[in-house]
C-alpha positions, -999 to 999 in steps of 0.1 A, spaced: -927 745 -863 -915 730 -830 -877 738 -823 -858 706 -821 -842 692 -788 -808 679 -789 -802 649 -779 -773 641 -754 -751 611 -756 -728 604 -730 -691 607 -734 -677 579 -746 -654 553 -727 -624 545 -737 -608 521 -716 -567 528 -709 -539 508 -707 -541 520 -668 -580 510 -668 -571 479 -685 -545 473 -662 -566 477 -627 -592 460 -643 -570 427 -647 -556 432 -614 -590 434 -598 -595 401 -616 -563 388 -608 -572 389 -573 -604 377 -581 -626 405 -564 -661 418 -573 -661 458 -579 -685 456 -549 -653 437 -529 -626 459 -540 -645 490 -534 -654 477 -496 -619 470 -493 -608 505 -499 -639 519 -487 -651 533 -521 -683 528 -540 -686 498 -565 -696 519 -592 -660 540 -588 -638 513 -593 -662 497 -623 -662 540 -639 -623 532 -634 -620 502 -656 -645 515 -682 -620 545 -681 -647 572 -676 -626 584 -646 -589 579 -635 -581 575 -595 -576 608 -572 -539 607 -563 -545 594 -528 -568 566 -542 -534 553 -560 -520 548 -527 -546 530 -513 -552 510 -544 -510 504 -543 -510 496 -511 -541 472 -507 -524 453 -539 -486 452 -524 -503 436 -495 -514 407 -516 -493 404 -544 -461 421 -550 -459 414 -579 -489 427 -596 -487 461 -574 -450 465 -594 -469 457 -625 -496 483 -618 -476 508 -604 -456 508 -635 -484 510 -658 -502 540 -642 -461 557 -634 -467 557 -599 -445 550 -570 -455 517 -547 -460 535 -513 -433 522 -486 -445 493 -470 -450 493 -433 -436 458 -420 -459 442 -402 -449 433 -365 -446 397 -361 -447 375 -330 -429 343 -318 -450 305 -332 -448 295 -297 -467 327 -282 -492 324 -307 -496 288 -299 -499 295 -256 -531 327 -266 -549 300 -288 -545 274 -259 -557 298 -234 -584 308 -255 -592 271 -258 -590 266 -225 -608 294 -216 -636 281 -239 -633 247 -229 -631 236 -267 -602 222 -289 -570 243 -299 -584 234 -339 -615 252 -333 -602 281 -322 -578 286 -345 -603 281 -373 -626 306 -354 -594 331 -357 -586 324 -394 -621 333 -406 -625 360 -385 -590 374 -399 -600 365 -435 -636 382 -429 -621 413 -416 -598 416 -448 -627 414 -469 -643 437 -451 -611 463 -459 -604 464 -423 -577 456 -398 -583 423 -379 -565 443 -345 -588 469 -349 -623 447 -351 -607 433 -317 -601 462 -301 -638 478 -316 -657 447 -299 -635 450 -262 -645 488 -262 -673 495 -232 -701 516 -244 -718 536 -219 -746 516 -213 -720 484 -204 -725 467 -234 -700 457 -252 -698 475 -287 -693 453 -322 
């Protein structure tokens, strides 16, 4: 008689109040897994294995998961943060700058352009708001495409 194979079921998933919880905040903010993962640079699948609760967040994932939420809503980072009894990281205050400045670069970069203040302002916006998507710092995309690469060209 042929011995008998086991079959293997996988464990089974039982969602948390913390799963449930960054699951509606996910939603809250209305991102894919496949966003929320870009924007803290983890695979989709990670943050979907979260909500299913087949695996809780490393420690230093919290923070970036804190953090990226604080950015956007306050609120719902306190909310989160409660649920899972973490602390909200400290939040690093942006540095701000005078309307009028930003009003002189954009007319200069209009000038420069030869095109209409509007259109380079909505140039900036989407670039800003695609660089956010992408998890990324909108500074830091600028300073990335003004680098020199050794053949001259500039890198992007």
């Amino acid at each position: 008689m042929a011995p008998r194979t086991r079959i293997r079921h996988p464990a089974a998933r039982r969602p948390s109040e913390v799963s449930r919880a960054l699951e509606a905040a996910r939603l809250t903010t209305r991102l894919s897994c496949a966003g929320l993962g870009r924007a803290l640079q983890l695979h989709p699948r990670t943050v979907s294995r979260w909500e299913q609760g087949a695996s809780r967040p490393k420690e230093r994932q919290w923070t970036r998961i804190l953090s990226f939420y604080a950015a956007r809503d306050p609120d719902l980072a306190r909310k989160l943060a409660d649920v899972a009894a973490r602390p909200l990281p400290v939040p690093v205050v942006a540095p701000t700058i005078p309307r009028d400045v930003a009003i002189r670069v954009v007319a200069r970069a209009a000038d420069a352009l030869d095109v209409a203040p509007k259109r380079v302002r909505e140039v900036l916006r989407a670039a800003a708001h695609a660089a956010t998507e992408e998890g990324a710092r909108f500074e830091l995309v600028v300073q990335a495409m003004s680098e020199d690469g050794d053949d001259g060209r500039v890198r992007v």
